[in-house]
C-alpha positions as CSV (number, residue, x, y, z in Angstrom):
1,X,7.2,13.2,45.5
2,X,10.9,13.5,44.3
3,X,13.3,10.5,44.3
4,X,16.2,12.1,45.6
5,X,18.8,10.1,48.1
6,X,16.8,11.3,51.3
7,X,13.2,10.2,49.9
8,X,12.9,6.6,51.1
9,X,12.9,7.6,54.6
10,X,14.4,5.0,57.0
11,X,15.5,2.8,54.0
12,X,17.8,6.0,53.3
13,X,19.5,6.3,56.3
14,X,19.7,2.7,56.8
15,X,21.9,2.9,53.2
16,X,24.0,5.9,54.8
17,X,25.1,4.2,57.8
18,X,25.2,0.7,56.4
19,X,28.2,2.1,53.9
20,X,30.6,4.9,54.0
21,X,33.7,5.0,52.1
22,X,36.5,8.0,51.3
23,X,38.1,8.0,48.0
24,X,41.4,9.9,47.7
25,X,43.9,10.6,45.4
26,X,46.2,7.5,44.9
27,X,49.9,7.9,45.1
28,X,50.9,4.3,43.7
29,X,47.3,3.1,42.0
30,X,49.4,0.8,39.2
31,X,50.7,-1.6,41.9
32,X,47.7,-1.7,44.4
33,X,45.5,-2.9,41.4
34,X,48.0,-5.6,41.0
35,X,48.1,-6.6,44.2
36,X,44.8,-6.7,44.9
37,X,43.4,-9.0,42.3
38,X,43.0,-12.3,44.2
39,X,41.5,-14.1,41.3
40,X,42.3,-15.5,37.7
41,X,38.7,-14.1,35.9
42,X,37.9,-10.9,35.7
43,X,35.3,-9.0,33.6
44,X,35.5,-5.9,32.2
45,X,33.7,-2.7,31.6
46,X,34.4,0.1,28.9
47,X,33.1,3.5,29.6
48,X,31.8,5.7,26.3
49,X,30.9,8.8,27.4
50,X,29.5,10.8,24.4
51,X,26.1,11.8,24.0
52,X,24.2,13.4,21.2
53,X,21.9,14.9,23.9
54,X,21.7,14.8,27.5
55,X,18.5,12.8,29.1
56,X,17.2,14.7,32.0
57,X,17.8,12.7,34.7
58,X,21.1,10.8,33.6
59,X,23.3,10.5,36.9
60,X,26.1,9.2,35.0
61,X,29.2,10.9,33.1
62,X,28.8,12.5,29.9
63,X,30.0,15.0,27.3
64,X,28.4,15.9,24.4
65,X,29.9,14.0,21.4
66,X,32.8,16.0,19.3
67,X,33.9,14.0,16.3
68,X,37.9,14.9,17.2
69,X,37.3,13.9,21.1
70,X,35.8,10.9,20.2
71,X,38.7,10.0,18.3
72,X,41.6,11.5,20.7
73,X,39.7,9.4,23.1
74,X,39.4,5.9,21.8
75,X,43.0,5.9,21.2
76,X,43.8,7.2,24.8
77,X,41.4,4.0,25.7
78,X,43.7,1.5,23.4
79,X,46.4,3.2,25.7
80,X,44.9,1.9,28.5
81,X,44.0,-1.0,28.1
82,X,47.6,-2.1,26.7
83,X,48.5,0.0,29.9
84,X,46.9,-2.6,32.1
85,X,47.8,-5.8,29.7
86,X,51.5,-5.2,30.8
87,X,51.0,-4.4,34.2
88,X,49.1,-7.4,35.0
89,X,50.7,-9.7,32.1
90,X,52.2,-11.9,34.6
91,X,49.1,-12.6,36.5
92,X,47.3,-15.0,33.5
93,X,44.0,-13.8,34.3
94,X,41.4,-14.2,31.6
95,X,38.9,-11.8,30.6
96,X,35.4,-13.4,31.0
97,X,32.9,-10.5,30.2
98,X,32.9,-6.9,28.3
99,X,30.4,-4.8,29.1
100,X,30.2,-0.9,27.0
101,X,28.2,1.5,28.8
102,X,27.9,5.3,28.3
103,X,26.6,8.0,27.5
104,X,25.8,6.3,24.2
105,X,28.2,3.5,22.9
106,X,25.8,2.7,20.0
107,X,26.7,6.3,18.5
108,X,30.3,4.4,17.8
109,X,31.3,3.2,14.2
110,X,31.4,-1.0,14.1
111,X,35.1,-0.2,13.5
112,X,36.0,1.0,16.4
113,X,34.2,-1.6,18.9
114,X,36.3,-4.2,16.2
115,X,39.5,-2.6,17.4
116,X,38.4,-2.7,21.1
117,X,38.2,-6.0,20.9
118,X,41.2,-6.4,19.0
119,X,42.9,-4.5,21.5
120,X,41.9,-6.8,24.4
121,X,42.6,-9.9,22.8
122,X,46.8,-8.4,22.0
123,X,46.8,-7.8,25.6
124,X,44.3,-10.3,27.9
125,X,43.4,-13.9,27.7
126,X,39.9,-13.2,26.0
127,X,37.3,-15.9,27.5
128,X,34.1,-15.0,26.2
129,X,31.9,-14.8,23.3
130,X,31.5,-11.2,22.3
131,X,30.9,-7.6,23.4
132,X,27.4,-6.6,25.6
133,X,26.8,-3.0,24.5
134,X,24.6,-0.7,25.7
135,X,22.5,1.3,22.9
136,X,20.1,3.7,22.1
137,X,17.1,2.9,20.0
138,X,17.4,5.6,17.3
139,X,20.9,4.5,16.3
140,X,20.0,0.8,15.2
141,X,18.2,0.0,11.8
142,X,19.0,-3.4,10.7
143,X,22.3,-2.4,8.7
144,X,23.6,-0.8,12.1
145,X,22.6,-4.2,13.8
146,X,24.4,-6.2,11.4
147,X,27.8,-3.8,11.6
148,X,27.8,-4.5,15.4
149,X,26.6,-7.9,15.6
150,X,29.5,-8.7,12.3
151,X,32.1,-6.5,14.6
152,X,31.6,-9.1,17.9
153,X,28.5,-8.0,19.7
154,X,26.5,-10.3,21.2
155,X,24.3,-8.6,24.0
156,X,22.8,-5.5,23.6
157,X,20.7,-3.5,26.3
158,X,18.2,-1.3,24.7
159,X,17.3,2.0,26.2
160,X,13.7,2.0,25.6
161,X,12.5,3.5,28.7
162,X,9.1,4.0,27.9
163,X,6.6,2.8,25.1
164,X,4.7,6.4,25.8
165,X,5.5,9.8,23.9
166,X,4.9,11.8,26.5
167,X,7.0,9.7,28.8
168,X,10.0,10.1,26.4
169,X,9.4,13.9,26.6
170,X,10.1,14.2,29.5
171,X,13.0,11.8,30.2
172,X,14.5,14.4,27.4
173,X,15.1,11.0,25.5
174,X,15.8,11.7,21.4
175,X,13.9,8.6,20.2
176,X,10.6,7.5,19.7
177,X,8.5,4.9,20.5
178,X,8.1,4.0,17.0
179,X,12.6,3.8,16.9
180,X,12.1,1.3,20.3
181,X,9.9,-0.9,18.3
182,X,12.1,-0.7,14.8
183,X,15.6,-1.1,16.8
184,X,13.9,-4.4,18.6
185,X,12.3,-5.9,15.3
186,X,16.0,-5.0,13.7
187,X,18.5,-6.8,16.3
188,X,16.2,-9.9,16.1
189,X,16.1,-10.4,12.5
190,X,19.9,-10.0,12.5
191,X,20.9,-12.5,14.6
192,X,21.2,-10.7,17.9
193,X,22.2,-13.0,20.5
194,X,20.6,-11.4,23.6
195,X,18.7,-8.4,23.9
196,X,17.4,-6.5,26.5
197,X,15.5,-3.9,27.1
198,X,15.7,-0.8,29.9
199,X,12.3,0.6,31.0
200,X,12.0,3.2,33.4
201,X,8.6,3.9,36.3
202,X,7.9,6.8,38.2
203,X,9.1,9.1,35.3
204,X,7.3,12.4,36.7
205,X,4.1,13.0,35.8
206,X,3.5,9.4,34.5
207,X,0.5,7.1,36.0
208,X,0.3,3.7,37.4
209,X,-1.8,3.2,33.8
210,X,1.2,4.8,31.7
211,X,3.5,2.4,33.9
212,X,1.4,-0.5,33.4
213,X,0.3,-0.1,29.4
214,X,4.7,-0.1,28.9
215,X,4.4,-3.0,30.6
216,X,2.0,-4.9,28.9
217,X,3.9,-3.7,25.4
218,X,7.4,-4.4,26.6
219,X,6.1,-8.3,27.3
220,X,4.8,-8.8,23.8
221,X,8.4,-7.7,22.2
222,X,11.4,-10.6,20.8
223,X,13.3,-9.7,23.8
224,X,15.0,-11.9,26.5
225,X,15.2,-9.5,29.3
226,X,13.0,-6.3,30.6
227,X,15.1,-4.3,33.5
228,X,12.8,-2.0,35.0
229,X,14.6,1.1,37.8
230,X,12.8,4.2,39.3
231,X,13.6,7.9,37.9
232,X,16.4,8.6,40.5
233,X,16.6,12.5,40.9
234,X,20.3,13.4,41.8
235,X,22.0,16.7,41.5
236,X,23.8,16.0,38.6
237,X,21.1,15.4,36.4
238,X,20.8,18.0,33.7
239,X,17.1,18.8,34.8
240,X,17.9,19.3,38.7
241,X,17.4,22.7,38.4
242,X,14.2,22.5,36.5
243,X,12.8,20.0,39.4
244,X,14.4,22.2,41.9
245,X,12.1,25.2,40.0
246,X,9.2,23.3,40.1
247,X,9.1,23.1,36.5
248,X,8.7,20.0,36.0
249,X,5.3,18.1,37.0
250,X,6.1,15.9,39.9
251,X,6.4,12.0,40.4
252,X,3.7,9.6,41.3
253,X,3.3,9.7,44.9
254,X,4.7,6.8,47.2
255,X,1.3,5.1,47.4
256,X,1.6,4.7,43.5
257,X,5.2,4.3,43.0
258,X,4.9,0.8,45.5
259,X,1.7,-0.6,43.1
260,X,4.1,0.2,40.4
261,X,6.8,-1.6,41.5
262,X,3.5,-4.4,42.3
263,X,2.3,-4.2,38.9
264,X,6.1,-4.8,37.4
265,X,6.0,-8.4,39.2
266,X,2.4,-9.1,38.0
267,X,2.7,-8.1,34.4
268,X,5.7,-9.6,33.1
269,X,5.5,-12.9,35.3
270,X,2.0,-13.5,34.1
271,X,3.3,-12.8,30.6
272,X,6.7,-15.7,31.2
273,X,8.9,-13.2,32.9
274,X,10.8,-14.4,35.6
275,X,12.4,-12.4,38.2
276,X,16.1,-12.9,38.2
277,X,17.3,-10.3,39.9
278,X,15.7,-7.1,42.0
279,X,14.8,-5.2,39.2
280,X,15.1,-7.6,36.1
281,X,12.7,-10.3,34.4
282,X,13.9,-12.6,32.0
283,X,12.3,-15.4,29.8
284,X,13.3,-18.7,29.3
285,X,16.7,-19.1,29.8
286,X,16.8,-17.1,32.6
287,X,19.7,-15.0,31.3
288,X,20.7,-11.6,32.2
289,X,22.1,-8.3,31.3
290,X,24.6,-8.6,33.9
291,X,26.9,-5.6,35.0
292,X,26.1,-5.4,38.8
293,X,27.3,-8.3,40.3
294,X,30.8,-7.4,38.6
295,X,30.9,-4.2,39.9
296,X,29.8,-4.9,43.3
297,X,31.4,-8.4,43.7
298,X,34.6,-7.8,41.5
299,X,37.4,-8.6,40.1
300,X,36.1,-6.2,37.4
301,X,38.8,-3.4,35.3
302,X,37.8,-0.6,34.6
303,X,38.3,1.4,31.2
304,X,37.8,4.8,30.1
305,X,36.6,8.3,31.9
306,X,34.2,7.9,34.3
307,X,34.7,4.3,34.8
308,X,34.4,2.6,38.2
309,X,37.0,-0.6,38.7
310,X,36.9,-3.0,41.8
311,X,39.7,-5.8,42.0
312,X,38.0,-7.1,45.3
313,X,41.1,-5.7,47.8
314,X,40.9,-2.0,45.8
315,X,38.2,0.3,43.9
316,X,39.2,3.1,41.6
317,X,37.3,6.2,40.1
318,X,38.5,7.2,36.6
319,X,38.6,10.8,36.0
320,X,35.3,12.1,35.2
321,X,36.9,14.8,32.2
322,X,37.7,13.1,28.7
323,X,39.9,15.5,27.9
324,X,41.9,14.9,31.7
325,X,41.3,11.4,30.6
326,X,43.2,11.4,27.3
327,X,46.1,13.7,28.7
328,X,46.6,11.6,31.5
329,X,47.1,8.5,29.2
330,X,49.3,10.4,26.5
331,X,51.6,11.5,29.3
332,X,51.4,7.5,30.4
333,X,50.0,8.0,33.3
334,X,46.7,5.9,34.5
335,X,43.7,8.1,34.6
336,X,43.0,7.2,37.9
337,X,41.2,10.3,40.1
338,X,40.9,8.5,43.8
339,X,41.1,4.8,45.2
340,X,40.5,3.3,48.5
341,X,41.1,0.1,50.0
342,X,38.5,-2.6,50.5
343,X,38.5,-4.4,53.4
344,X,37.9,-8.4,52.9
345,X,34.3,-7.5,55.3
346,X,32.9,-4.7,53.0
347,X,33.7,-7.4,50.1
348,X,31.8,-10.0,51.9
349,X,28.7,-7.1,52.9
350,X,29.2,-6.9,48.8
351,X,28.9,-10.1,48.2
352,X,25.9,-10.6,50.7
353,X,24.3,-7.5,49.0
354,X,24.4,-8.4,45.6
355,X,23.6,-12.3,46.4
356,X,20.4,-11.3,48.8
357,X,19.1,-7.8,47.5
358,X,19.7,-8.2,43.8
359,X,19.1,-11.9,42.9
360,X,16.9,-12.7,46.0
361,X,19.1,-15.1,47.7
362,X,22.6,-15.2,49.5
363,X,23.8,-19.4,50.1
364,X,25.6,-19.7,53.5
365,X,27.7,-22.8,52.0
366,X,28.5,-20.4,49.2
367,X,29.6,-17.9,51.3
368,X,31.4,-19.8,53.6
369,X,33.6,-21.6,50.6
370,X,34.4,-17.7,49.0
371,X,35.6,-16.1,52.2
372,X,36.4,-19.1,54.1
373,X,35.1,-18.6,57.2
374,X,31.0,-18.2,59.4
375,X,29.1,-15.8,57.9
376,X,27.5,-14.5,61.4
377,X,31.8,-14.4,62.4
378,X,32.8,-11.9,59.4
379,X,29.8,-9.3,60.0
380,X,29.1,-9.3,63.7
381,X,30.5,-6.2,63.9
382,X,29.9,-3.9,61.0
383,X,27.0,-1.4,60.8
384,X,25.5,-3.6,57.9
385,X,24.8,-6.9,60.2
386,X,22.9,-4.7,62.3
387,X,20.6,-3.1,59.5
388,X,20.2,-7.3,58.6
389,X,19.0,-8.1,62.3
390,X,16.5,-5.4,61.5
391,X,15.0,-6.4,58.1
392,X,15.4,-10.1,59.3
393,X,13.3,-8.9,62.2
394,X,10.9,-7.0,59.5
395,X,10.1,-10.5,57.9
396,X,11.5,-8.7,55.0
397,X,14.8,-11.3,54.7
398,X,13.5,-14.9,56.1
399,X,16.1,-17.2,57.4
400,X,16.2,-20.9,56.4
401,X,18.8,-24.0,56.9
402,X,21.6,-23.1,55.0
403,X,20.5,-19.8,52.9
404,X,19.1,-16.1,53.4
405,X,16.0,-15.4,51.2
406,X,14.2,-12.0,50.2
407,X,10.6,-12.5,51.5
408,X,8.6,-11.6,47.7
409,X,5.3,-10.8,50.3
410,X,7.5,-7.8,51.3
411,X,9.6,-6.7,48.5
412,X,8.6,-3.4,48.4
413,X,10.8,-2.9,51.1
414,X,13.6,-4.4,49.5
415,X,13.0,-2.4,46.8
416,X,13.1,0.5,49.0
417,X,16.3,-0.3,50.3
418,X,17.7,-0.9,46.6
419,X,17.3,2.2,45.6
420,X,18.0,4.1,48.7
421,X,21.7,2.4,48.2
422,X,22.0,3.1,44.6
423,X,21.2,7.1,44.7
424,X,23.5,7.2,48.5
425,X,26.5,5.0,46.7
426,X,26.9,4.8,43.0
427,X,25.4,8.1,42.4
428,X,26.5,9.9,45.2
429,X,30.1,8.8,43.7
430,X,29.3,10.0,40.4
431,X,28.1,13.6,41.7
432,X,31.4,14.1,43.5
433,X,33.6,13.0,40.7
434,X,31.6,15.1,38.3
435,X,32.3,18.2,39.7
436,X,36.1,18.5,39.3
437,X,38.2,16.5,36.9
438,X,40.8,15.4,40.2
439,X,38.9,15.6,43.4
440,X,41.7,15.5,46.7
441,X,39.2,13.8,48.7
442,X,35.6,12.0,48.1
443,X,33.3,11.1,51.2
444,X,30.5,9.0,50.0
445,X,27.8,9.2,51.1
């Protein structure tokens, strides 16, 4: 069994039909993203794209990190973000979250996420505590941890992936489990504020016991939140070929990859997890890495190559290229490779999508105070309420007085679905925008 886009079967083409969307290149991008920004909060996510070494099945864009790129870029990102500071100065929005994903943000010197932050507060209303980073665990011993907790962060997610050797082999990932453990044990006794920590299942050749012995290690860790996704297979991983070969052992098959996703909900929850969202657990507080709602929901900006923004009316691909990325901004022009308009009933299937599929439950009142109008009136006729008729009809999504709830007996399905939509959409996007630095024309998916 591979996880490619077509391998959950109907779940697949359900997520085909349920969304299509063409991205082209933008002749007026600056004032659109104005425009389109219907409200006063926003969140925002930074997009580092240097690697020391590619994992095998990252879908996402990445360069392998050059000391004078890295540099040539950051200031190109200080560029644009003061870019966008005077273009939507008269707005008053405030900045409520920072997210940094990559490639590798935690290969960055403390300096430099200082001046980030610097740079947002000369140019945004900063309403928040600090930066959420992502990181990989052989960059953090506790002086690293201090530097970034000292230079404003306060959430990091941890790429552990896997608390097996062999497992790490064979995601291609450079640390060990021994780093996982030492970068955990480091960001708590400096103060960390939040940490989480990535896993990964159905990593080929790994067995429901592999899956399951992670888990049972992962619980036992000072951490506040375990996210847990499948081993997507796209094209643009940097082992497609060697799958495509055969030369790589395969995944579990889809008998074992469902008890996996079974055994993630039995694991942590007996251990104080909680399931907060589709594919995350968290303890206590219930708080969350969160980066999904803002980038399906919006109003979210969108920094640096390869990032993906969404204002609510307008999404926008950054260029893919860093080095497209920092011409574009020294000739002052936003880096911007296509846009499309959004129209206000794929932001409500959005809204709907993140509310029931990710956190496990959509409120009707909710909705009907956000988009101010009947919920069954705004969908009747897209493609998506028919794919909801069938999963209500499934038993997989149960209807009650006011809300829309994800039937736990059946989320294996939902999972299904998840996933089926993440390698159709967001990596289908990625793929396409990865191949040339200024695509005319994107279909996704």
């Amino acid at each position: 069994m591979w996880l490619t886009r077509d391998a959950f079967g109907v779940w697949s083409k359900i997520a085909k039909r349920a969304f299509k969307a063409v991205f082209s290149r933008p002749s007026n991008p600056a004032e659109r993203v104005k425009e389109t920004i219907r409200e006063k909060e926003v969140a925002v996510y930074i997009h580092y794209p240097f690697c020391k070494s590619y994992c095998n099945f990252c879908p996402y864009a990445r360069v392998l990190w050059d000391k004078k790129l890295e540099s040539r870029y950051l200031n190109a990102l200080k560029e644009e973000i003061a870019m966008y500071g005077k273009l939507l100065d008269e707005l008053d929005i405030k900045v409520i979250d920072v997210h940094i994903g990559g490639g590798t943000p935690s290969l960055m010197n403390p300096k430099d996420l200082s001046d980030i932050l610097e740079v947002l507060g000369e140019n945004f209303d900063l309403s928040f505590d600090g930066l959420a980073i992502e990181a990989n665990p052989n960059d953090i011993n506790e002086q690293k941890a201090a530097e970034m907790i000292d230079s404003g962060v306060k959430e990091v997610s941890l790429g552990v992936q896997s608390f097996n050797s062999t497992d790490l082999k064979r995601l291609g990932r450079p640390h060990t489990v021994e780093d996982s453990l030492e970068a955990i044990r480091s960001l708590d006794s400096q103060g960390l504020e939040h940490l989480n920590i990535d896993l990964m299942y159905a990593i080929p050749g790994q067995s429901l016991a592999d899956w399951e012995n992670t888990l049972r290690i992962a619980s036992e860790q000072e951490v506040d939140e375990v996210t847990c996704y499948p081993t997507l297979i796209t094209p643009q991983c940097p082992a497609y070929s060697r799958v495509v070969r055969g030369d790589i052992p395969p995944q579990p098959d889809k008998r074992t990859f469902k008890r996996m996703i079974l055994s993630t909900y039995q694991i942590l929850e007996a251990e104080g997890f909680r399931s907060v969202e589709i594919y995350g657990f968290s303890k206590e507080d219930a708080w969350k890495y969160a980066t999904v709602n803002y980038e399906m929901e919006g109003p979210l900006l969108a920094f640096g190559s390869g990032a993906v923004g969404f204002t609510g009316g307008y999404e926008y691909v950054n260029t893919h290229s860093p080095r497209e990325y920092v011409k574009s901004l020294k000739e002052g022009v936003l880096p911007i490779a296509g846009a499309r308009e959004v129209s206000p009933e794929e932001r409500a299937i959005r809204y709907v999508v993140c509310r029931l599929f990710v956190e496990g439950e959509l409120s009707l009142r909710d909705f009907e105070r956000k988009f101010g109008g009947g919920f069954d009136n705004l969908l009747r006729k897209t493609g998506f309420s028919k794919a909801l008729f069938l999963l209500r009809l499934l038993g997989i999504v149960k209807k009650k007085a006011d809300s829309l709830e994800l039937n736990k007996a059946k989320i294996v399905h939902a999972h299904m679905l998840c996933w089926a939509f993440v390698a159709n959409v967001p990596c289908r996007i990625a793929e396409e925008f990865m191949k040339t630095p200024w695509p005319p024309e994107v279909i996704i998916p």
